[in-house]
C-alpha positions in Angstrom: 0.0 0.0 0.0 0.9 3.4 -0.5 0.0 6.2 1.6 0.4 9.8 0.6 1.5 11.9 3.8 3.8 14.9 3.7 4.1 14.1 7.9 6.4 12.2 9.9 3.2 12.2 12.8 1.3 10.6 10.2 4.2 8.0 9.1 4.5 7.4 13.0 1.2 5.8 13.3 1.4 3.9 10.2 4.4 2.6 11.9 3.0 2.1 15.5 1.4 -1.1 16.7 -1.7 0.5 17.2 -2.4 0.6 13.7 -0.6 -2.6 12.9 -3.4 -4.5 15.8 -6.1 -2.8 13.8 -5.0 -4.1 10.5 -4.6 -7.6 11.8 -7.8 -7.7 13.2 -9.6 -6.1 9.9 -7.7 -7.7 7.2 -8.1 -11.3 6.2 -5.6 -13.6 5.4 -3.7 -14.9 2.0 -1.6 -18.0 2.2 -0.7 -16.9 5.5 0.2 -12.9 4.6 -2.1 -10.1 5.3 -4.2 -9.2 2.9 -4.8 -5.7 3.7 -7.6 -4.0 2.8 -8.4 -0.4 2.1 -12.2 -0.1 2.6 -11.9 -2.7 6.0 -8.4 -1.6 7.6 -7.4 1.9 6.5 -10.8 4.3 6.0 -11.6 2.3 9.1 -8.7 2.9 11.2 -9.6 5.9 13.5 -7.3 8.3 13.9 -5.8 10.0 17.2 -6.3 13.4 17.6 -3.5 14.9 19.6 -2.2 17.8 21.0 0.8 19.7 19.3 3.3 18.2 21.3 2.1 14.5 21.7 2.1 15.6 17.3 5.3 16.3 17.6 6.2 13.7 20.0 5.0 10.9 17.3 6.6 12.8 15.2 10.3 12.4 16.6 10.1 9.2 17.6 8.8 8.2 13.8 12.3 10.1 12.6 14.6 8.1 15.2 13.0 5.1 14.2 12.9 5.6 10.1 16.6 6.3 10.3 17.7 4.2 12.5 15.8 1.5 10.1 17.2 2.7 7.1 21.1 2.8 8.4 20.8 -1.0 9.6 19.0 -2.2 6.6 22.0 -0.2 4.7 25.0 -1.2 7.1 23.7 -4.7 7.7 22.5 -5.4 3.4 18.7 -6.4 4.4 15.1 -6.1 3.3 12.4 -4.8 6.0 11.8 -8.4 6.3 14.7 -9.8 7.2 15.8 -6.8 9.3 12.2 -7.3 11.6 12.9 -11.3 11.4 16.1 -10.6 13.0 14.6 -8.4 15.6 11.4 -10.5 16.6 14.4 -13.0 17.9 16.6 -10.7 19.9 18.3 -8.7 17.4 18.8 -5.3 17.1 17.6 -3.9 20.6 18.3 -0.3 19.7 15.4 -0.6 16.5 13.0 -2.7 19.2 13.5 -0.1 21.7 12.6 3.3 19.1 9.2 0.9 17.9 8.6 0.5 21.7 9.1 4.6 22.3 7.0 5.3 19.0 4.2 3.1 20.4 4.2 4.9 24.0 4.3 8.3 21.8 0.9 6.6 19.8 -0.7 5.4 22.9 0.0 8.8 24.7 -1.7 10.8 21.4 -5.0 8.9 21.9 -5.0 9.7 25.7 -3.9 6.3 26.5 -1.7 5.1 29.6 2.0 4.0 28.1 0.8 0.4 29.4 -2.2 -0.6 26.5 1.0 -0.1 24.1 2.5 -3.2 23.6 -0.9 -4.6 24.5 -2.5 -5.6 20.7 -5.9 -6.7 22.1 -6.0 -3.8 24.1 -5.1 -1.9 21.4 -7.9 -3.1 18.8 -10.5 -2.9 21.9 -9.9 0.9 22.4 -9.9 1.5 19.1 -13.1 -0.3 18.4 -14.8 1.9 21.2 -13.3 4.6 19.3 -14.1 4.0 16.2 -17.9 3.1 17.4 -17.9 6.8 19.0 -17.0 8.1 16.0 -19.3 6.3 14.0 -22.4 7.0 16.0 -21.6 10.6 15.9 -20.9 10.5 19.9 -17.6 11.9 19.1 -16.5 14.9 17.0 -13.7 12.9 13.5 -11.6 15.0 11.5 -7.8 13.9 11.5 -6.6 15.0 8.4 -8.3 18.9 8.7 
């Protein structure tokens, strides 16, 4: 997919594991892959709406981790999946620990307690409660105003 952001708050929760929960639990399954699907997991995916420094907070963290990324998959000669494969078993702490900060910056943006964070059922509860809010009208939507 391709997502056309001129942010690096926006990149940051493509990135976080809030939105990566959500996708799981919207998108159906291929041979095993994710098979994600606009209409179910992105237009459904609600949004935070933060203040200008948990914004900016997102924001950094997205930076530290995009670069930090982008020099090991450089320094080390990897794909994305191959670099993540390495660090789901123990590799590259430094990469685990920025996702971990971006997802307390994401958490922290939708009023969350740093704890739900690493919590993906957690996660896809709040933002179904969310998203039914926002869908019943109960709570006021615009993220990208």
């Amino acid at each position: 997919m391709v997502f056309a952001f001129d942010d690096d708050h926006s990149m940051g929760v493509l990135l976080s594991r809030a939105r990566d929960a959500w996708a799981w639990a919207r998108s159906s399954t291929l041979k095993g892959d994710l098979r994600y699907s606009p209409t179910t997991a992105f237009a459904t995916f609600p949004w935070p709406d933060p203040t200008p420094a948990q914004r900016e907070a997102v924001a950094a963290a997205s930076v530290a981790l995009y670069a930090k990324r982008s020099e090991l998959c450089v320094e080390h000669g990897l794909g994305l999946t191959k670099l993540y494969n390495l660090m789901d078993e123990g590799g590259f702490t430094e990469l685990a620990a920025l996702h971990k900060q971006l997802d307390e910056a994401v958490a922290a943006a939708y009023g969350w307690p740093k704890s739900v964070a690493q919590q993906p059922t957690e996660l896809v509860a709040r933002l179904n409660e969310l998203n039914r809010r926002i869908a019943e009208g109960e709570l006021a939507y615009a993220p990208f105003a």
